[in-house]
N, C-alpha and C positions, 0 to 999 in steps of 0.2 A: 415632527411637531414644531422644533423650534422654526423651521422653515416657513411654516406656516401662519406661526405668531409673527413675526418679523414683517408677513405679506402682507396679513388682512387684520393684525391687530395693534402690533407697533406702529402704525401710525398716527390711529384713535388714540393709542394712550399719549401720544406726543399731543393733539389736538387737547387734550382735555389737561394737560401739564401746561400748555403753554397756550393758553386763550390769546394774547396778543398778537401773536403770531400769525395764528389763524386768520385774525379780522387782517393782518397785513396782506394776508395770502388769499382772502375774499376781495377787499376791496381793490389790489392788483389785480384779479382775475375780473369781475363787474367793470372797471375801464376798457380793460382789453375784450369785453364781450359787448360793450355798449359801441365802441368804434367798429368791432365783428360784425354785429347788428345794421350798422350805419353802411357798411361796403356792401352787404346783402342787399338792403333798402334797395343801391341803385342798379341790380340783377333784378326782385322783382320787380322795380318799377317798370323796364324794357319789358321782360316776359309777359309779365297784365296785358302790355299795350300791344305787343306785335308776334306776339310767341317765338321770339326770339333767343335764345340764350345765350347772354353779351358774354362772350370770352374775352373781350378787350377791357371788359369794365375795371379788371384789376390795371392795366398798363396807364389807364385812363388817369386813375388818383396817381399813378405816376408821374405823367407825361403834365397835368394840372400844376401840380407842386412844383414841376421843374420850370413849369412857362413862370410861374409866381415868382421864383428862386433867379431865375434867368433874366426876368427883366428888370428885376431890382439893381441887380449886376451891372447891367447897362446903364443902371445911373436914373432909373426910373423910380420916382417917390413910391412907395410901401403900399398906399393904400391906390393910388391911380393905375400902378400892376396890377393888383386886386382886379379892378375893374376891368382892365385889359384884357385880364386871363378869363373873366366870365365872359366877356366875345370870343374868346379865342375858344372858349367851350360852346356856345352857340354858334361860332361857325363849322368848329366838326360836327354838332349834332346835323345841322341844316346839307352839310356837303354826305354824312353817313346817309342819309333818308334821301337825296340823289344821286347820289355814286352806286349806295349798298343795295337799300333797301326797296327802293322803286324799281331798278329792274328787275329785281326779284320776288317781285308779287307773286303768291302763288304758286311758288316754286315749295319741293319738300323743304323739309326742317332742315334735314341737316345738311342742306343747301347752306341755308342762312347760316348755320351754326360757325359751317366752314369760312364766311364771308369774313365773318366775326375772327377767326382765326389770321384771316390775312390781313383785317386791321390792326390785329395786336402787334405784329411784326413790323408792319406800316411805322406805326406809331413809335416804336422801338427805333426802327433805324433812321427814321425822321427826327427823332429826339436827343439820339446820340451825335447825331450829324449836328444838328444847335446848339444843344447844352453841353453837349462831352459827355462820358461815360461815367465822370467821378465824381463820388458822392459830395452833396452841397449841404451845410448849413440852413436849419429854416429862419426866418426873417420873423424869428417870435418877438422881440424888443419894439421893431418897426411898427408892430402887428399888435401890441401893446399885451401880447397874452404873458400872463404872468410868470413869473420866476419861483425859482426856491420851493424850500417846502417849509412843514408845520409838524411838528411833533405833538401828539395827544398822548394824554395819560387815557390809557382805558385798562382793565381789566388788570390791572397791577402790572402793567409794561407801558411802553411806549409803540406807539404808530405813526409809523412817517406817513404823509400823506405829500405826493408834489401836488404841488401848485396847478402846475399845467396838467395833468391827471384830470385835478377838479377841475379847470376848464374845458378837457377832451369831454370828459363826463355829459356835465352841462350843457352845453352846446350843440353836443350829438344827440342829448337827450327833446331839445329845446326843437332841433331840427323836424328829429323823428314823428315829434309830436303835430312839429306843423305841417309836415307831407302827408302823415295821417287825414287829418281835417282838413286838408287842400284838396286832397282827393276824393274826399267821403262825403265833405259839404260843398261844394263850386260844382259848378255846368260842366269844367274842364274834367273834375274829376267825374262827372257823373256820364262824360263824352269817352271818360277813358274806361269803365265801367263797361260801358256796352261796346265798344268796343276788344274787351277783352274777352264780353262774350259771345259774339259774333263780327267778324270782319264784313260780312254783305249783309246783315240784317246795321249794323252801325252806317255804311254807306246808303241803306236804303231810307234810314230818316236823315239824311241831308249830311251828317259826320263826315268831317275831309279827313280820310286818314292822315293825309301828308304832314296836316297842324299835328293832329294829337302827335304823332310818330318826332317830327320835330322837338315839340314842348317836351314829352320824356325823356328823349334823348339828354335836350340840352338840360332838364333837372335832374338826370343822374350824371351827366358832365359835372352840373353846382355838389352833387353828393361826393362825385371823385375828388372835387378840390377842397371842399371843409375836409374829407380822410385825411388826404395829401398832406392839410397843412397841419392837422391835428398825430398825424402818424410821423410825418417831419421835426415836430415842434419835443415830439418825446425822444426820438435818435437824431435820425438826417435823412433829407432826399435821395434816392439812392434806386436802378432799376431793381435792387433786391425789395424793396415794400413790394411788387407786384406778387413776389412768394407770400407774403403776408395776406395779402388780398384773396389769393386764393384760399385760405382758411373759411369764406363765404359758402365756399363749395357745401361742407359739411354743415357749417349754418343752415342753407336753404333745405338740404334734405333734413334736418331736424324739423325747421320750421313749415315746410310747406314750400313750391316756386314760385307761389303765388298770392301769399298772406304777408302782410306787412305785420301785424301781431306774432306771426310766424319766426319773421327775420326779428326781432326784439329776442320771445324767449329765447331760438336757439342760439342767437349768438349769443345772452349772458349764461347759457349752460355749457357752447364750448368755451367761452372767456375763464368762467369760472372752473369748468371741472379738469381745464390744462393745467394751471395755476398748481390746482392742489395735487393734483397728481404728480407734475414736475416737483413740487418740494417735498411733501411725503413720502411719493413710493419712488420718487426717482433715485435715492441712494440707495433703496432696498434691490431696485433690477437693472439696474446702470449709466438711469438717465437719460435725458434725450427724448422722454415722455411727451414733452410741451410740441414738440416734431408732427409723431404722427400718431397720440391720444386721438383729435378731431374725428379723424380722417376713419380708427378703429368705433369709434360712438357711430359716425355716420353709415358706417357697413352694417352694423347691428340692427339701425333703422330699416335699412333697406332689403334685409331678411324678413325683417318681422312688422313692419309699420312703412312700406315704400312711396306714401304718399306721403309721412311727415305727419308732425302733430295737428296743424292745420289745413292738411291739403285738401283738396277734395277728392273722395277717394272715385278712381275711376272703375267702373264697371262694365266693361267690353261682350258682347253678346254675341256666338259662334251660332 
């Protein structure tokens, strides 16, 4: 019994003893599920458009952050880096869709999947070859994102809130919202629409895959580098974010591979429900929760819900 209380009830009574804490340990968990959110966004945006499933897209917010971080280094102004590193994202997306993706029209899935695999590696030993291996500093002062934190009084305690949090927040929120209605309201999105739902009925009213397949690309390259600089700006650059990115994985089976509403909830449900789990029950069972909680949420789906809260569910006929 006491076993028992400790597991499933010492924690609620800790929640309900210490309401500040709480909101501390919600609104940590809602940043780190709104950036969750943001790294999914640029998985479904490829999947919609080419039924591809970008294994690179983690190395990507990578390899973005580091070209930003890299060329600064060089002695290159803050904000004209900036603009450098979104060509250098529109030239991989433009070289992926003739290197990758065009000769392999039509080929199975996990054809493509594998392609995807020998870009992340690409990308890895291209990156380390430029940048160096060791972790970089983000260029947040350059970049004007703010500093420091804020202390509130709530709930008869105090809540730190950083700075740069609110800004990760914001920004990501700001993002999500306008790839939403870029894609739901514009001809582009309405090209990548049908395209999502047919590859030869989309070619057959005039749709150039090559553009749509391009333009995704290079807007989940723009999604890799807001992470990059947003997941930099809270530690550092570093090839270990790409283990972070992959946290997406379990987002998308929560959400859907294919709903952008999808990648929203599940990432602020695994942001949030690592958070609480790491600080409540992780002194109760050894910790190391915030690890691999995602990963057990997302197995639970996939028994019992395998298309995800928004997916579409598939119906196959023998």
């Amino acid at each position: 019994m006491d076993i028992l209380y400790k597991i499933f009830l010492e924690p609620f009574a800790l929640m309900a003893s210490a309401p500040d804490l709480l909101l501390q340990t919600l609104w940590e968990g809602l940043v780190s599920g709104v950036l969750y959110a943001l790294i999914a966004l640029g998985f479904v945006l490829i999947f919609k458009a080419s039924g591809v499933f970008n294994f690179a897209q983690g190395i990507m917010v990578v390899f973005a952050a580091l070209t930003l971080v890299g060329l600064h280094e060089k002695g290159v102004p803050a904000f004209l880096a900036l603009i450098l590193t979104i060509g250098v994202m529109f030239v991989l997306a433009f070289a992926v869709e003739r290197i990758v993706l065009k000769p392999l029209v039509n080929q199975p899935d996990i054809i493509l999947f594998m392609a995807t695999f020998g870009l992340t590696y690409f990308l890895i030993g291209f990156g380390e070859l430029i940048f160096g291996g060791n972790p970089k500093q983000m260029i947040s002062r350059e970049l004007f994102l703010p500093q420091g934190s804020t202390d509130l009084q709530l709930l008869g305690g105090l809540v730190r809130v950083q700075h740069i949090d609110i800004a990760a927040a914001v920004i990501a929120s700001l993002m999500i919202a306008a790839l939403a209605v870029f894609f739901s309201k514009t001809r582009i999105g309405r090209a990548l629409r049908a395209v999502a739902d047919s590859h030869k009925a989309a070619l057959s009213v005039g749709i150039s895959l090559d553009q749509i397949w391009v333009i995704v690309w290079f807007t989940a390259g723009i999604v890799a580098l807001v992470t990059g600089i947003m997941w930099g700006a809270r530690s550092d650059v570093s090839f270990a974010l790409q283990i972070i990115a992959l946290k997406a994985l379990p987002v998308l089976i929560l959400g859907g591979f294919t709903s952008i509403p999808g990648a929203i909830v599940g990432g602020l449900i695994i942001g949030v429900g690592e958070k609480i789990g790491e600080f409540y029950w992780g002194p109760l069972i050894g910790g190391g929760i915030e690890t691999w909680l995602a990963y057990m949420i997302a197995l639970l789906f996939l028994l019992y819900r395998p298309q995800g809260l928004f997916g579409e569910k598939i119906i196959e006929r023998v």
